[in-house]
C-alpha positions in Angstrom: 115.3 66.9 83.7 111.6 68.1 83.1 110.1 69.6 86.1 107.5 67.3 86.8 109.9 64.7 86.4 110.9 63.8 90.1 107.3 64.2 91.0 105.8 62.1 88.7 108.0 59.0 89.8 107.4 60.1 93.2 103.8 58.3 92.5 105.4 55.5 90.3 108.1 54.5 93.1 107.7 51.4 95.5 108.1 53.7 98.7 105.0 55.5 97.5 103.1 52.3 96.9 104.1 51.2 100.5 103.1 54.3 102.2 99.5 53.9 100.5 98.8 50.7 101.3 99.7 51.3 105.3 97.1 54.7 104.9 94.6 52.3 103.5 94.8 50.1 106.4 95.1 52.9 109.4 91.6 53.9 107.5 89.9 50.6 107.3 91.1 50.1 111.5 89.6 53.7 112.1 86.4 52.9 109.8 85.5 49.5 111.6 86.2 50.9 115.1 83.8 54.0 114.2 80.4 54.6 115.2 77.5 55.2 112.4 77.5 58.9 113.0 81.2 59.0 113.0 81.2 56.4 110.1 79.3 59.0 108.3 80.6 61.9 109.2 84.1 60.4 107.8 82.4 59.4 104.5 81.0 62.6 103.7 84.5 63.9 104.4 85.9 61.2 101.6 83.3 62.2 99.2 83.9 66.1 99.6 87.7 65.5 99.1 87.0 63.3 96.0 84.7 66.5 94.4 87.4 68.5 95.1 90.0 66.4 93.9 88.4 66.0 90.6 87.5 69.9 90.5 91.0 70.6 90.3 91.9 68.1 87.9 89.1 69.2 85.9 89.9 73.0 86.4 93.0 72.1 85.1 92.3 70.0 82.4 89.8 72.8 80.8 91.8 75.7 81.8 89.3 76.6 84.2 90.0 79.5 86.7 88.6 79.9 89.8 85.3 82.1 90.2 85.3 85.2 90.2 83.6 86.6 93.8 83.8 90.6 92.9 81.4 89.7 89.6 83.3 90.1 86.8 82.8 88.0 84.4 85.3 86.3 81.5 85.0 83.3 79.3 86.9 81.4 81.8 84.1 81.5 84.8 81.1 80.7 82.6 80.8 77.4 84.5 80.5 79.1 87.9 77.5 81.2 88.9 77.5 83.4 92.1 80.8 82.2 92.9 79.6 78.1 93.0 80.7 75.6 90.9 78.0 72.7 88.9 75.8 71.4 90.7 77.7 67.8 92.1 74.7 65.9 93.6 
């Protein structure tokens, strides 16, 4: 069995499904009992998590490494400068 086997049907399995859908709902109780500033302060912890989420997918995908802090430079940090990653806004 490939390695990444039991994983990926991890994600494909009913259990998984389940689990989600009882997440989504423990967030919509916690989002509609929240004030605006905690409302907020939980959104912009949703949209953080979804930048990173796709930086890693995206690292992946391009073979990306992650910057390199002690300044030198390879063909595989060209899209990080001073140790930051693109511009996301």
């Amino acid at each position: 069995m490939p390695a990444f086997d039991a994983w990926i049907d991890m994600y494909a399995g009913e259990v998984f499904e389940q689990r989600v859908n009882e997440y989504i709902q423990l967030v919509d109780i916690a989002c509609s009992t929240a004030s605006s500033e905690m409302f907020n302060e939980m959104s912009n912890h949703f949209i953080t998590a979804c930048k990173l989420e796709y930086m890693f997918w995206d690292q992946a995908l391009a073979l990306k490494t992650w910057p390199d802090f002690e300044g030198i430079q390879n063909s595989r940090t060209t899209d990080f400068v001073a140790g930051k990653p693109r511009n996301w806004s």
